[in-house]
MARKE-341472 format. One record per residue (C-alpha): x, y, z; residue in one letter. Coordinates in steps of 0.02 Angstrom, whole numbers, plus 50000, padded with zeros to 5 digits. Layout:
! MARKE-341472
     u     v     w romi
     X     Y     Z    A
...
This chain:
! MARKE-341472
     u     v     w romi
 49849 51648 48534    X
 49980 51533 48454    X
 50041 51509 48610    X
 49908 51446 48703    X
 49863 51342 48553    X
 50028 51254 48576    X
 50033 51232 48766    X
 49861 51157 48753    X
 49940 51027 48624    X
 50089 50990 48708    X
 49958 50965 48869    X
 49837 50855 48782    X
 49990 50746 48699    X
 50053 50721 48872    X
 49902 50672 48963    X
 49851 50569 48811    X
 50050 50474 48832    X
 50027 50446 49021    X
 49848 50387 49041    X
 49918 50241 48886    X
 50038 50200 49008    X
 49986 50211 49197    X
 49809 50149 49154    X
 49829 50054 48993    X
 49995 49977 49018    X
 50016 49999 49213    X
 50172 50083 49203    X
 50224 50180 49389    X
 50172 50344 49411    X
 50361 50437 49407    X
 50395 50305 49258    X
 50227 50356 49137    X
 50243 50539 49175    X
 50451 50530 49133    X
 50422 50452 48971    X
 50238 50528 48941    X
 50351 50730 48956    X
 50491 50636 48854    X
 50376 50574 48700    X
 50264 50719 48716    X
 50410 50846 48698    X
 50486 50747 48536    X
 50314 50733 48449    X
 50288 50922 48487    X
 50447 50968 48438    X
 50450 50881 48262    X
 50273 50887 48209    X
 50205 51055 48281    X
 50348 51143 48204    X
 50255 51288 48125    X
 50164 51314 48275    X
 50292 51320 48387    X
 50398 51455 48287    X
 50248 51542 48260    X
 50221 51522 48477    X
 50393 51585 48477    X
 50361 51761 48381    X
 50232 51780 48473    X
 50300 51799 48664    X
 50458 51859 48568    X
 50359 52015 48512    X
 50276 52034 48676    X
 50432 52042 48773    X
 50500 52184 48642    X
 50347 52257 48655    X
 50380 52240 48852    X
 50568 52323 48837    X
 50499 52480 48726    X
 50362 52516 48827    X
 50382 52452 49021    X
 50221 52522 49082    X
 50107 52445 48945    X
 50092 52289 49036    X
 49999 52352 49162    X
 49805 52371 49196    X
 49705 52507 49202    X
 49668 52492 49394    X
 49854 52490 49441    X
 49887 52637 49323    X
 49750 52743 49424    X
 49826 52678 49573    X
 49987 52744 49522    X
 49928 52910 49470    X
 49819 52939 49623    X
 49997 52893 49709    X
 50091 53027 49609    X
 49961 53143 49625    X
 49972 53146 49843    X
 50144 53145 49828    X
């Protein structure tokens, strides 16, 4: 959940930096949306510390999690599908 919590941020920073400057400053497109990702990244990075290590452990656990147990990603449809596979074979 962290991790959606702080894509959604980093998002909403970035939209917030380029409409400023396309609409309120008339900035180019390729120009707002360079320095819109630029600012966005550096007020992310050193503000939303806590929830970006926190994002960090979280997709960190989920790919061990991934690497201990391959199959546990899957859904339950494509596990039947698999077994109904096995089981014809």
């Amino acid at each position: 959940m962290q991790f959606l919590k702080y894509t959604i941020v980093r998002l909403v920073l970035f939209f917030a930096v380029f409409a400023a400057l396309f609409w309120g400053l008339d900035f180019s497109l390729w120009l707002a949306a360079i320095i819109a990702a630029i600012v966005a990244f550096c007020i992310a990075y050193l503000f939303f510390n806590r929830l970006r290590t926190e994002s960090t452990r979280q997709v960190q656990a989920r790919m061990t999690d991934l690497r201990k147990n391959p199959g546990s990603h899957k859904g339950a449809l494509e596990r039947e599908d698999e077994e109904a596979e096995d089981r014809n074979d």
